[in-house]
Structure formats: C-alpha cells, structure tokens
N, C-alpha and C positions, 0 to 999 in steps of 0.2 A: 681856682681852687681845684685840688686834685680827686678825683673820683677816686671811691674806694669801696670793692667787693664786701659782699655781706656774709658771706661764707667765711667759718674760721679754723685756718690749721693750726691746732695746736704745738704738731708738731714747730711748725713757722713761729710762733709764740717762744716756744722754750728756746730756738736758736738765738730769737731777738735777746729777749731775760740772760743766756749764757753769754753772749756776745757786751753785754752790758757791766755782766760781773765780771769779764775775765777784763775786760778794759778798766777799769778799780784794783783789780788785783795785781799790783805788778811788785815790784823788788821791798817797798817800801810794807806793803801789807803780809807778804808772803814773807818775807823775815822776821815781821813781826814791831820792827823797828818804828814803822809810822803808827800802830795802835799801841805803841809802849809811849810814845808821845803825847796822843791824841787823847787818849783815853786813860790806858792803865795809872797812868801817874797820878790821875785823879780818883783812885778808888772807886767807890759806887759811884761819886758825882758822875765819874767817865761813860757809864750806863746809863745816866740820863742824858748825857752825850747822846751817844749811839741811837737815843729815840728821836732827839731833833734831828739829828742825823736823815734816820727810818723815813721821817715825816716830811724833810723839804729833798730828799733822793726821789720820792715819789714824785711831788711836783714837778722840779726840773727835767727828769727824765721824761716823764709826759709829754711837758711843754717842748721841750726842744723837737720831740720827733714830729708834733703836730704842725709846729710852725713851718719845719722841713718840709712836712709833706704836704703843706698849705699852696709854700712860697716855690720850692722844686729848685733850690739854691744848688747853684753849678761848682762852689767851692765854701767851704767851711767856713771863710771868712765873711761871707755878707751876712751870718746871722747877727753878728755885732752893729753893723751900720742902718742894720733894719728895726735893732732891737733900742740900740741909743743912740740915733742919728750920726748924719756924716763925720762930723771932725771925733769925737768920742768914741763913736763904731770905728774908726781908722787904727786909733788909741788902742782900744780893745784887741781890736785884728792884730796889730804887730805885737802886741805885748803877747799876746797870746798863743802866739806863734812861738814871740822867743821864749815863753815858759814852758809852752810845749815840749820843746829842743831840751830844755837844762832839764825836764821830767825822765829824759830820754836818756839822758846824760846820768840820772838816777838812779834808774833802771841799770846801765851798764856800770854803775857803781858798787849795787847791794850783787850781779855775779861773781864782782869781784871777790866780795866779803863772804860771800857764801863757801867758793870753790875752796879758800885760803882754808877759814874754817872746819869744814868737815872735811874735804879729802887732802889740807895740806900741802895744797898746791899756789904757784904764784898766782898770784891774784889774775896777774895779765892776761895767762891761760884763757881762764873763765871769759875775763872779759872779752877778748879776740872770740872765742868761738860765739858769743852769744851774738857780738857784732856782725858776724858774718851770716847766723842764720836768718837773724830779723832782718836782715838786708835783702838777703833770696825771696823772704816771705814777701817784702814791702815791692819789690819789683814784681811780683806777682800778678797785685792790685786787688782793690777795694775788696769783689765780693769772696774771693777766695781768701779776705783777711774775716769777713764776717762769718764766715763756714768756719773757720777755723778757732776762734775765738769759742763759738756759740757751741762747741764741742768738747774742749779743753776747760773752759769753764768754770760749768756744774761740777764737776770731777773734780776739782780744785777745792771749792767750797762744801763738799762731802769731806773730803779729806782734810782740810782745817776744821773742819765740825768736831769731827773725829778727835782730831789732837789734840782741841782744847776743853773737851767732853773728858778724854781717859788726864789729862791733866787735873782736870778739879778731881776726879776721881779718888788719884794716888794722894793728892794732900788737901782733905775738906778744910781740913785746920788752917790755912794758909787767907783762905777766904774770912773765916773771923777775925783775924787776925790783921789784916790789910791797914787798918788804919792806924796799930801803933807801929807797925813796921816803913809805912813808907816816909815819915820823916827824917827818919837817918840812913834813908837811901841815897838822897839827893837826886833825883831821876830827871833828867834832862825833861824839859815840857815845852810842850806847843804854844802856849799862852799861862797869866796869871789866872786864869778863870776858865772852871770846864765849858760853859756856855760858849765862850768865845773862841774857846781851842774846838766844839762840833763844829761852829757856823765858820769856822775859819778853814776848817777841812772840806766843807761843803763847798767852798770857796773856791780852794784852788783842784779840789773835782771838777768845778763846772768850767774850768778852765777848757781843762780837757774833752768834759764833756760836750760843749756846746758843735764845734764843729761835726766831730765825728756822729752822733745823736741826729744833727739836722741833716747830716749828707745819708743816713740810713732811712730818715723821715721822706725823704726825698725821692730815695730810689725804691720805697715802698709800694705795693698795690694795694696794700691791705691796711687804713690807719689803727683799724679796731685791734689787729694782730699785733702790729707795732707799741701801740700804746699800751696794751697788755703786757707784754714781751718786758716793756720798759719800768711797768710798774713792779710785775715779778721779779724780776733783776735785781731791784731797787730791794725788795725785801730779801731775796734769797742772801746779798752780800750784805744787808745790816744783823740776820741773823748771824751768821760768819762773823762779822766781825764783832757782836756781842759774848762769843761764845772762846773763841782766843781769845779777846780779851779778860774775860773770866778765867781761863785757864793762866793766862801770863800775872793775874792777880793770886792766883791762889800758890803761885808759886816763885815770889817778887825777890824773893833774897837768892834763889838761881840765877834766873834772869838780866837780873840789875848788873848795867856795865855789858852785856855782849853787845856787841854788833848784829847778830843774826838771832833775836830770844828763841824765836817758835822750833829753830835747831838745838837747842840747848833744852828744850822740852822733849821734844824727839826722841835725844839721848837721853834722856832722866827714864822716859820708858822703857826704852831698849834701843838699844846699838844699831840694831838692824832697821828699827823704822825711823834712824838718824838716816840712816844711807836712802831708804825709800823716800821720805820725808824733803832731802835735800834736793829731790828730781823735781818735785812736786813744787819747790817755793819757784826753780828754776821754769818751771814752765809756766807758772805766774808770773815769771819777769818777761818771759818772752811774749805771754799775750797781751800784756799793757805795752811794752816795747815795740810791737810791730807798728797799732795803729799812732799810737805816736811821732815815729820817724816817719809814716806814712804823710801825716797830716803836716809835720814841717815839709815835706821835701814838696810833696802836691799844692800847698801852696805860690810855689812861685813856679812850677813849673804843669805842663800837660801829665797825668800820670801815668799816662803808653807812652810819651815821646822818650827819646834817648837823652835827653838834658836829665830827666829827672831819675833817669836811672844813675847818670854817673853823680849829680846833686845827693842823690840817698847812698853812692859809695862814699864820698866827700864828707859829707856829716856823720856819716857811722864812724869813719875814721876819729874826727874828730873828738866825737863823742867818747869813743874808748880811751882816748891821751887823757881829755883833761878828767873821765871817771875816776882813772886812777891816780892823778896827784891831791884826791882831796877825799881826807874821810869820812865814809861813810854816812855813821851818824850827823856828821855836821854837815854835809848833801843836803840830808831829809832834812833836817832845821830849818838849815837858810834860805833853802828851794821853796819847800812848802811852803812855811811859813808866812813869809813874805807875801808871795803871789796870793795864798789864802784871803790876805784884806782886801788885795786889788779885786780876788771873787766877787767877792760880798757886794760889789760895788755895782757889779754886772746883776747879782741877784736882788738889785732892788729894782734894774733895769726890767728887770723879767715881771718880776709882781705888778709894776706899773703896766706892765705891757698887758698884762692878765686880767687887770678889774677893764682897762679899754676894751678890751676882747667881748669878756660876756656882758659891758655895759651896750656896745656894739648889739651883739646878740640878741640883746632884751630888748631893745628897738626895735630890729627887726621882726621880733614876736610880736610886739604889739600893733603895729603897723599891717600886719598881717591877718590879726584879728579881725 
C-alpha cells in the first residue's frame, strides 16, 4: 500500500478536481449535444438525472484514484482485471480501450461540427488542426497532460456557468414552459427513461474514467489531495452540467435540431460571445481529446518509446477520416449509448469491490481491538 503525506496543497487539490472536469468535458458536453440527450430531453426529470449523476461521480472518482494509489498500476488496463477477474478484466481492458479510441473519434467529430457551424468553414479544417494539436500534447506525456487539463478546466466550467445562467436569464418563460413544448420537438434521447439515460452516462464516463483516474491515483503522493481533487471535480462538473442544461431547457425550440446547441445560445446573446464561446467548447474538446488518444496509444505501447509516438500519429490520423464520414449527433448516440450499458456492468464490478473493501477494513478494526 502506498504511503501518503499528511500535508495538504490545495493548490494540488484544485489541479486534480480541474483535471477531472476537463477529462468530462469534451466535444460531446461543450457542444452541448451530449446533455441535449442526456438530460434536456427529459425536462426536469433530466435534473434528477444530473443528482444521480452528482452522487455516483463522487464515488467512482474516489474509488478509482484510491485503488491506483493502493495498487500503483503501471497501465490503465489492469484496473479492470483486478476489479473483475482475469477473463472479464481482459473483456473490460480491450472494450475499453476500443471505446476509448471511438470517444476520441468523438471528440474530432463535434470540431468538425463546431468550425462548420460558427466560422463556416470545412468541417475538415477543424478537424486536421485539433488532430494535430492533441497529438503534440499526447507525445508530451502523462504529467504535462495532467498540468494542462487541471488549468484549462475550471475556466471551461465558469464559462458554461455563465452561458447557461445568462440563458435562463433572457427566456424564464421557456422553463415553465418545458413540458408542453418538448413533445412536439421530437429530441433525439439517450434512453426511454431519465434514470437510465444518468446511469447510462455514468456508464460510459467510467469507461473513460477508470484508467486515466487509477494511473493519477498511482502517481500520486498525496491520497487525501487526490481523493479531494476527485470529489471536487465530480461536483464542480455536475454543477455545470445542471446549469446548461437548464439554460438549453429554458430555451428548447432554439436549440432543437443543431448539431452544436450551447453555440446557438451564445448567439441568441450576442454575436460576439458566439465567436468567444466557440474557443471555449474547442478547448473542451481538446482537453477530453488529449488523455484519450493518450490512453489508447499507451496501452499497447511504452509512452516515451518511439512506437508509441508514431502509434498516436497512426490513430489521430485515423480518427479524423472516419470523424468526419459520420454525423455528428449520431456519433454521440451510438458511441455513448452503447458503451453506457457495457459501464454499468463494470460499476456493479466496483460497488462489489467496495462492500469487500470496508468489510476487509472492519476486520481488521476489530482484530485490532
């Protein structure tokens, strides 16, 4: 078990919490397009979303960094064979991986839809440059991706605050109003059922989250800071996303049908914090984007050796072709979606592993008495 300082920098704390949000926040949330699914389409029910949401982000994130910095896992992949044995953790690892890759493929999707969008440009544009910077970043490596995250962020989720604050603002009327409007929207949804469209999101989060979370837990000195870090995270981006979400609700007959909604709020305020607003989802795409193609390419290779740097030019490539022969919205559908139930399967893996833990624990207390 790894040893861990008593001293706590807070500073250290808010990197871990931003590092946390900006890995959530990528093309899918910063467009607006994964909480017009997830949530908005279920009116209020989608807000009680958002608190099961609040309440099992808290856990998972916890748990994953503890376990990391328990176990001191040398790649992202053996949190699943530890968590549900060999043949199933195997299971886990590769699906996981390749969900990772099509998340990433996501990512260089919604720049597509962004650039097209607001500045009117070929989709491809967007997409080639974003491939190219998350590829510099990812060649990098790890902690220069965790600095960079843990700073870009917060900033992100101030300024979604923002949007979807001056949003309800301009139309309160649009919030009472929510529920005889969105049947003759038609609005694409994540699931029949809000319950199931939260835990389905949680879902294919913990996909992503599991390696990246354990290999942070791992290279930690501090768990107390970590665990912190992880819990504040967890809530700074359920505020966020309850709060666009409310604003993409109070304002659903704008919205309904774009490709990028939270751009289409932007301009409803003003032109100009369209054009600021659009940097801003862009660099949400990029801080979800980097530890992603990080986490596929470091899986099958050294992440200093020269394999894995031309592996991470290889799959960026790829990733930009097939982003842009498939739209958008139906990306975030069949990506999320899907992988969402395979989550859930891994998060009962975790709750089992959790009553063993402190039943563990309590032994040991008692024994010690």
């Amino acid at each position: 078990m790894a040893q861990t300082q008593t001293h706590i920098s807070w500073g250290r704390v808010l990197t871990y919490a931003g590092a946390f949000i900006a890995f959530l926040i990528g093309s899918g949330f910063a467009t607006g397009q994964e909480v017009m699914q997830y949530f908005t389409a279920y009116g209020y029910s989608g807000i009680l979303g958002i608190l099961v949401v609040l309440v099992l982000f808290c856990y998972v994130g916890r748990e994953f960094v503890i376990i990391g910095n328990h176990q001191r896992f040398e790649n992202g992949g053996q949190i699943y064979e530890y968590l549900c044995g060999r043949w199933v953790g195997r299971f886990f690892d590769y699906f996981s991986i390749l969900f990772i890759y099509m998340s990433f493929i996501v990512m260089i999707g919604g720049t597509g839809a962004t650039v097209s969008q607001q500045y009117d440009l070929n989709p491809w544009i967007g997409a080639l440059g974003m491939g190219f910077v998350v590829a510099l970043t990812v060649i990098c490596g790890l902690d220069k991706i965790v600095d960079v995250l843990g700073k870009v962020g917060p900033a992100i989720v101030v300024l979604t605050i923002i949007l979807g604050g001056i949003a309800m603002a301009k139309n309160p009327d649009g919030l009472v109003s929510v529920n005889e409007i969105l049947p003759s929207l038609n609005l694409m949804t994540a699931s029949g059922h809000w319950f199931f469209a939260a835990t389905s999101y949680v879902g294919f989060c913990m996909l992503w989250l599991a390696g990246f979370m354990s290999l942070m837990g791992s290279s930690a000195k501090n768990l107390k800071e970590i665990t912190r870090g992880a819990v504040l995270g967890a809530c700074g981006f359920s505020l966020a996303l309850a709060i666009i979400a409310l604003g993409l609700m109070a304002n659903l007959e704008l919205v309904a049908g774009s490709m990028v909604p939270t751009l289409k709020l932007a301009g409803y305020i003003h032109p100009m914090f369209a054009t600021v607003f659009s940097v801003i989802v862009l660099a949400g795409i990029y801080t979800t984007a980097v530890p992603l193609l990080w986490q596929a390419s470091a899986r099958f290779t050294n992440g200093k050796s020269a394999g894995f740097k031309i592996l991470t030019v290889v799959l960026t490539a790829i990733g930009v072709f097939v982003g842009m022969k498939i739209p958008f919205d139906s990306l975030v559908n069949a990506i999320y979606v899907i992988n969402g139930y395979v989550g859930i399967v891994l998060l009962a893996f975790l709750f089992i592993h959790t009553i063993q833990r402190l039943r563990h624990a309590k032994v040991l207390t008692l024994k010690s008495q």
